[in-house]
N, C-alpha and C positions, 0 to 999 in steps of 0.2 A: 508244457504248462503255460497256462495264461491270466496271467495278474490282473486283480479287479481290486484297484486301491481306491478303499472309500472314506474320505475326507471330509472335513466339514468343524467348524465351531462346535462348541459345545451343545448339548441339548437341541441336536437337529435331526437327529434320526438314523445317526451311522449303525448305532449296533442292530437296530432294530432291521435294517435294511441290509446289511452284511447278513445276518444270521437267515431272512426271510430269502437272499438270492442264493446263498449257499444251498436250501433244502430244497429250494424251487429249483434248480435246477443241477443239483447233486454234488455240488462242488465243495470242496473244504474251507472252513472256517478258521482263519486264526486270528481270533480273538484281541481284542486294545489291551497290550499288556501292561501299557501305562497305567490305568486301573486299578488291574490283579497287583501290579508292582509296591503302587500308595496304598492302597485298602492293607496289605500283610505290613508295610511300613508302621501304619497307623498300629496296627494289632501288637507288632516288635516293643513300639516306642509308646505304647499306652497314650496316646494323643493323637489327637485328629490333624493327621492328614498335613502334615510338616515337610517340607523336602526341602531338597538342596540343588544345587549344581551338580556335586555328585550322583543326585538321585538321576536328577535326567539323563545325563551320561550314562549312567550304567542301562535304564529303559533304553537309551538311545545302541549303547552297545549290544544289547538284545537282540532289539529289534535288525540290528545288521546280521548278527548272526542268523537270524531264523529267515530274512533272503536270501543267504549264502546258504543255506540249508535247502531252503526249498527251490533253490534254481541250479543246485546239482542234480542235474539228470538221472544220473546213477541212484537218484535216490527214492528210484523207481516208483514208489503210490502216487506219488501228485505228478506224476510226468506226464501223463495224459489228460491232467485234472485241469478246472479251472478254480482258482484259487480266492479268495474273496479276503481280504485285507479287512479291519473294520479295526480303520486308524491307522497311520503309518508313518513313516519316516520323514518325509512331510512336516506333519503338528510335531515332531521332537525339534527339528529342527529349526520352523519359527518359533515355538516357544522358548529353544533356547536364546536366540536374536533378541527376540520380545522379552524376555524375562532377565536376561545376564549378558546382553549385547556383544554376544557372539556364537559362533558354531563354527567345534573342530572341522577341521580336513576332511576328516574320516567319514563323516556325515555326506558331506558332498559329493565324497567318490563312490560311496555307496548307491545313493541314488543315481550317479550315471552308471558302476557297475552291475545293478537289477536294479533295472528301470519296469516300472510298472506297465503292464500292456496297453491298459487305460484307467482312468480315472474315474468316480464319481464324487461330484463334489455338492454336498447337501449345501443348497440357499439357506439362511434363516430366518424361514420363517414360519417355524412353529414355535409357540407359547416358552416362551425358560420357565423350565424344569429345574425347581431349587433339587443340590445333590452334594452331598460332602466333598464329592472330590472335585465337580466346577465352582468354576471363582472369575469368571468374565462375562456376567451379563449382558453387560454395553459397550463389547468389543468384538459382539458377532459381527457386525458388518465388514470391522477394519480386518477382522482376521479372517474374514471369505475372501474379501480381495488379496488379502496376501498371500491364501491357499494358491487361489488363482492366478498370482503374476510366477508363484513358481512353478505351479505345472506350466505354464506357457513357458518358461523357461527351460523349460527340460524337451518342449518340442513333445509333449506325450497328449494323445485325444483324450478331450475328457468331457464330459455329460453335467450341465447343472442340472442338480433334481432338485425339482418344488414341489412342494408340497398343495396337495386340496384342503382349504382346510374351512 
């Protein structure tokens, strides 16, 4: 299997570009669960789009399980696959730094125990897209650098994509 984690700020073109490399070139899709996570949140608790500390952590405990899922071998359909991330462990991780000034252990082990093949990591700079579940318009830039200083610290290749616009 081969990991394509695609990264980026808010409103820069992740899903769009995770969803268009998956079909373009056959490969599976899993989905920003952070998302699907708040959007059903919001729907439980009759209010827009509330979370907690908890909330991350359990997105964040997800998303550990579905690489330990999909980097067992034995688990035969995506062994051969290439895999297309759209959003990942990554953004759970500075957001929880960014947001509650800190991040478990578990976080960290997981990104060096399935470490992504490579990265893409969206520049911003397409238009913000107002959207119920983004809330950082004028923290695209500090939080591409900080995507940035962590793949470089993981030692993983990674691609900025810019956009034509």
């Amino acid at each position: 299997m081969y990991k394509v984690g695609i990264i980026g700020p808010e409103s820069t073109g992740k899903s769009t570009l995770a969803s268009y490399l998956a079909e373009r070139f056959g490969g599976v899709l899993v989905s920003e669960y952070a998302r699907e996570y708040l959007e059903e949140r919001a729907r439980e608790c009759g209010r827009a789009y509330a979370y907690t500390r908890e909330d991350v952590l359990q997105i964040a405990e997800y998303q550990v399980q579905q690489l330990r899922e999909m980097s067992d071998a034995s688990s035969g359909k995506v062994a051969d696959e290439v895999v297309f991330f759209d959003t990942e462990l990554i953004i759970t991780k500075v957001w929880l730094q960014h947001k509650y000034g800190e991040c478990p252990h578990f976080i960290e082990e997981a990104l060096r125990a399935y470490p992504m093949d490579i990265y893409l990591l969206c520049f911003p700079d397409l238009p913000w897209e107002p959207d119920p579940v983004r809330e950082n318009p004028t923290l695209r830039e500090y939080l591409f650098d900080w995507y940035e200083r962590e793949i470089q610290a993981l030692d993983i290749p990674y691609y900025i994509i810019r956009h034509d616009l």
